[in-house]
N, C-alpha and C positions, 0 to 999 in steps of 0.2 A: 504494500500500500504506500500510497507517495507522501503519507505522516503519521507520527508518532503516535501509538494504541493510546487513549485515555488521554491526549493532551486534551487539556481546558484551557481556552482565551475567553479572556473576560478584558473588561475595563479597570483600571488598577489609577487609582490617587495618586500614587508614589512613582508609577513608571514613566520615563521619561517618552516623552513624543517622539515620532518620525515622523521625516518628509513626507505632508499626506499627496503632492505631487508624482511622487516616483509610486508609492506605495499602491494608488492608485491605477498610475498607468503597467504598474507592474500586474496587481488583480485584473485590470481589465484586460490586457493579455490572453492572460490565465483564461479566464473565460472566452473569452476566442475559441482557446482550444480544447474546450472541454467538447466542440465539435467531433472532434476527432478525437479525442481520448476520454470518453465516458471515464476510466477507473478513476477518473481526476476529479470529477464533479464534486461530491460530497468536501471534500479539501478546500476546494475553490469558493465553493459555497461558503463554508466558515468562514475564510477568510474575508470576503466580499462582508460580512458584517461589520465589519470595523472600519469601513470605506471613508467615514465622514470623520473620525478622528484617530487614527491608527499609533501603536506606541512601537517600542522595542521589541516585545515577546511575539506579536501580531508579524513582523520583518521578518524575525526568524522564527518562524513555524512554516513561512513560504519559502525557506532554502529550501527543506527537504521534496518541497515539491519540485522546484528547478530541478534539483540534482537529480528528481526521479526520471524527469522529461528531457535531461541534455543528454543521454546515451542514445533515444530514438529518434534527434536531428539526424537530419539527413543533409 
């Protein structure tokens, strides 16, 4: 699966923000491709919640989805 069993994102007080620019145009990507890679959906989706204010933990939970999808570039 292209993310970690039992990860929970939430909104956190204390965690610092990310660029909701990048973080965005990086989910909406994602979604693109979930065209072509259904196992991806469910991932994309969580992520896609945090669209409007995105932090650190939210960034990286979407590595492991790259890293799952950069082996089947072509």
């Amino acid at each position: 699966t292209p993310t970690e069993e039992g990860i929970r994102l939430f909104r956190s007080m204390d965690a610092k923000p990310t660029d909701t620019t990048n973080y965005q145009s990086l989910v909406g990507s994602l979604i693109y491709l979930i065209y072509t890679r259904l196992n991806t959906s469910y991932a994309v989706s969580h992520l896609s919640w945090f669209m409007r204010a995105p932090q650190q933990p939210h960034l990286a939970a979407a590595t492991p989805v790259l890293c799952y999808i950069k082996p089947t570039i072509k």
